[in-house]
N, C-alpha and C positions, 0 to 999 in steps of 0.2 A: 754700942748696940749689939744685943745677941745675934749670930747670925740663926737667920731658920734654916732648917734642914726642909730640901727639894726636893719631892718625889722625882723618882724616875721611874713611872710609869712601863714605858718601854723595857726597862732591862726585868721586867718579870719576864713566869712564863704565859706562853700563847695559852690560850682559852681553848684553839683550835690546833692541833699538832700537825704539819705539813712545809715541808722544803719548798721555796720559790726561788728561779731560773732568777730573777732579775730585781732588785730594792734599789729605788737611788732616787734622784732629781731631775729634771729636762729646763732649758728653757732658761739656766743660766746666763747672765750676762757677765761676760770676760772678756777684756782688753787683753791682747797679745798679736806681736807680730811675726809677719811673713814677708821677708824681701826685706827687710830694714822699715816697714811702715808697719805702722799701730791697725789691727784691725776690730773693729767693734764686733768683739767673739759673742758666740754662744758655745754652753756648754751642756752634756748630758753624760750625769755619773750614775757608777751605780756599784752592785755588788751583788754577789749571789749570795741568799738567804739559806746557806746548807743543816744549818742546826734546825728540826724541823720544829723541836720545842720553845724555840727564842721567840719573845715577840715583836722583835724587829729589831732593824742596825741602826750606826749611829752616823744620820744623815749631816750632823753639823761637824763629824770629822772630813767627810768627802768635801765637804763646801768648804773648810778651812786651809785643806789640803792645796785647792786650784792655787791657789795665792802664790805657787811657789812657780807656774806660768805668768801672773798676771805682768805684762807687758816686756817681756824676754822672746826672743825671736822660736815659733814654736819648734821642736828637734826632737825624734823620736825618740833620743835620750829623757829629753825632759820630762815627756811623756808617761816614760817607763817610771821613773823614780818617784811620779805621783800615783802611778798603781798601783808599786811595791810600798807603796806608803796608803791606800786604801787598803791593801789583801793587813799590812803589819799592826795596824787600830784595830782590822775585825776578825784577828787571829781566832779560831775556833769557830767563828760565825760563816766565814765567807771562804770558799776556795778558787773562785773567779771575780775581777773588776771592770769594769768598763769603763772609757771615757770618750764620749764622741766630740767634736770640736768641729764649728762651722764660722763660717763667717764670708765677704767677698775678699779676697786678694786684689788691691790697686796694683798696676804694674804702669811704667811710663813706656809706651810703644813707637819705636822710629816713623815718619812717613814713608814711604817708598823711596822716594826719589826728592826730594827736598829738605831741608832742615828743621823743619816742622816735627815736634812731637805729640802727643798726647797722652790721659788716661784710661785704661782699661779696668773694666771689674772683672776679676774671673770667681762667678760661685764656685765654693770648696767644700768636703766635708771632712775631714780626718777621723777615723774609726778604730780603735784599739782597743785591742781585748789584751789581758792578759789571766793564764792558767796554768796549770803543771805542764803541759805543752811549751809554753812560756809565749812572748810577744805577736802577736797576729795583729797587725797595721793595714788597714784600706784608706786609701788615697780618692775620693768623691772628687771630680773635676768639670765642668762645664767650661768651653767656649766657643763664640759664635764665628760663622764665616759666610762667604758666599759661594753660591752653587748656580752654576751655570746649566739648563737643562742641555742633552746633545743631543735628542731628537728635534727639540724644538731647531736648533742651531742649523742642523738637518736641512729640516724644514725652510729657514728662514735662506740656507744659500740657495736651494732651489727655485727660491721665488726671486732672488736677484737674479739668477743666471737665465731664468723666464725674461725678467723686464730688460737684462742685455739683451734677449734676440731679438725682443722686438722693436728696440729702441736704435739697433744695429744691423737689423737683417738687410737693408739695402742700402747702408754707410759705408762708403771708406773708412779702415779703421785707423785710427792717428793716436800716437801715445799722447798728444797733448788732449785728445777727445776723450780717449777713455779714463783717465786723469781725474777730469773735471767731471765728467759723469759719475767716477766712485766718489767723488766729494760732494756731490750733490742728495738732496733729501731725497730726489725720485730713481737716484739711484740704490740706495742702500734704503728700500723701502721696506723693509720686514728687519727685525732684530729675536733674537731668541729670548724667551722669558729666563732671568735669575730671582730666587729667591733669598730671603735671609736664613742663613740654617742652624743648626747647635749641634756640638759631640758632646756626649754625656760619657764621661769615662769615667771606672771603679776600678783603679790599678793596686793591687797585691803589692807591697813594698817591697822590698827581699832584706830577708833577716839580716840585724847587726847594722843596718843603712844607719849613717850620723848628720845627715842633712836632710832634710823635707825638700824631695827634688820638685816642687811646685814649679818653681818657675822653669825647670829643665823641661818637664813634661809638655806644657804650654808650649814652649819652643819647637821640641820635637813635633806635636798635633799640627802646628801652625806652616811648618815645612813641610810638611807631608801632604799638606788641605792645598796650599799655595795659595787660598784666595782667605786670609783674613782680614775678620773687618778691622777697618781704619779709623783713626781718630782726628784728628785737624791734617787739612788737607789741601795741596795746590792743584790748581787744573792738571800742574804735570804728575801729581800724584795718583790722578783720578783716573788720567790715560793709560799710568800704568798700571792700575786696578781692571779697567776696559781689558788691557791687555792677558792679565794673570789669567782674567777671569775665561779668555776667548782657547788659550793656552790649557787650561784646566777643565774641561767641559765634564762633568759630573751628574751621573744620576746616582741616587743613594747608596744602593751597593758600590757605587765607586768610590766613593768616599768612607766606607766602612773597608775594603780592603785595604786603602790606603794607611790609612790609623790602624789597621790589625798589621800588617807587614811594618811599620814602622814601627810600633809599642814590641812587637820581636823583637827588634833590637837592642832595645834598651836594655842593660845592666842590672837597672834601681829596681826594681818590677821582677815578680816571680811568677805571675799571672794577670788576666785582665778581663773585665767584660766591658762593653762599648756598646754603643747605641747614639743613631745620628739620625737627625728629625729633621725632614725640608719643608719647610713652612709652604708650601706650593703656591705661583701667582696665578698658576693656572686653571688649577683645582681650587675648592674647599676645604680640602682636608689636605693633613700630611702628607711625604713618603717618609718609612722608617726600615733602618736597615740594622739589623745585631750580630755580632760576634763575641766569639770569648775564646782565650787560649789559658787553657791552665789553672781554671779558674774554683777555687775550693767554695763550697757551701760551708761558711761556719759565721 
């Protein structure tokens, strides 16, 4: 059979002459992992359209290209050698590529205090551009904790230290009295409101990084917050969750210091911005608290 000859449409010129910031795909689906697990990716490619007279790039090289992630643990390296492998197909077309990469990270998380573990999702987004500048990497991270209010806390000891005077103002006091009075419901009558909350962090990698420090970051956030959420759990896990939580007493800005003085130290990170959301039980609405150290608009 003779082969037919297939227009390519696209490789004439534009009808309309003008340069575009960004040509690609979104909303790819790609398999690859993080931590040693498979995560059901998304992907969003692209390229900058610099030849103002082309009529467009060649979107089924970008889409052929991913395959050389698909289900290999993802590494900024890897990263890199599929952009230099977008900018090297649209030599003359293109002087910038992009690849964004999302998906949830599974992690298996210890209990507290028992031998119990479980699964965690943490949303992710990996963001890399590359230019004559060369590799710019952002790091998109979400995870959840709890936040104890400290006014509320405040609040709730004073109304104990009420219902001791007047349940004691004309008692002998006896350590076995007082004992059994904090173990009771009508003694520990007021408790402080906690909510469920989220850090949203967008960490700058720092150049030449050979690991996707995901799971370091999570760590570091989770130490810092001291009250993350748990996944299977014993009563003595729960007690010492009661505990963290009483130990940590947190309003929003305290918990955004805490994750800004921590993300300081890290190494892997050459800026950051941050933002932490308390779902409020008190209110209706949120509290939100932001910071940024270092952090580049590009």
């Amino acid at each position: 059979m003779t082969q037919m000859f297939l227009p390519d449409v696209a490789a004439g010129p534009s009808t309309l002459d003008g340069a575009l910031c960004w040509v690609g795909m979104e909303d790819i689906a790609l398999p690859f992992m993080v931590a040693g697990h498979v995560v059901n990716g998304r992907a969003a490619t692209g390229v900058s359209l610099d030849d103002p007279s082309a009529r467009g790039i060649h979107m089924s090289r970008l889409y052929l290209a991913l395959s050389e992630l698909q289900n290999q643990e993802l590494s900024l390296p890897n990263v890199a050698t599929v952009l230099d492998h977008f900018l090297e197909t649209h030599d003359g077309l293109s002087d910038a590529a992009f690849l964004d990469l999302s998906g949830e990270a599974m992690l298996q998380r210890p209990a507290m205090i028992s031998p119990l573990s479980g699964w965690k999702s943490y949303p992710f987004a990996l963001r890399c551009r590359k230019d004559a500048r060369g590799l710019h990497a952002i790091l998109d991270l979400t995870l959840g904790y709890s936040s104890t209010c400290p006014c509320s806390a405040a609040l709730s000891r004073q109304l104990i230290q009420q219902a001791f005077d007047e349940d004691f103002n004309d008692m002998p006091l006896s350590h076995a009295s007082v004992k059994a009075w904090l173990g009771s419901e009508h003694g520990i009558l007021a408790t402080p409101h906690s909510q469920r909350s989220q850090a949203h962090l967008s960490l700058q990698l720092a150049d030449d990084l050979e690991e996707l420090p995901l799971v370091k970051m999570v760590e570091c956030a989770e130490r810092a917050l001291g009250t993350a959420l748990q996944t299977a759990v014993k009563r003595i896990d729960e007690q010492a969750f009661a505990l963290a939580n009483g130990q940590n007493l947190m309003f929003c800005e305290d918990a955004a210091r805490r994750l800004h003085h921590a993300l300081r130290q890290q190494a892997d990170i050459s800026g950051f911005r941050l933002r932490v959301v308390h779902a409020e039980s008190l209110h209706a609405h949120d509290a939100v608290a932001c910071s940024e150290w270092n952090w580049e608009n590009s």
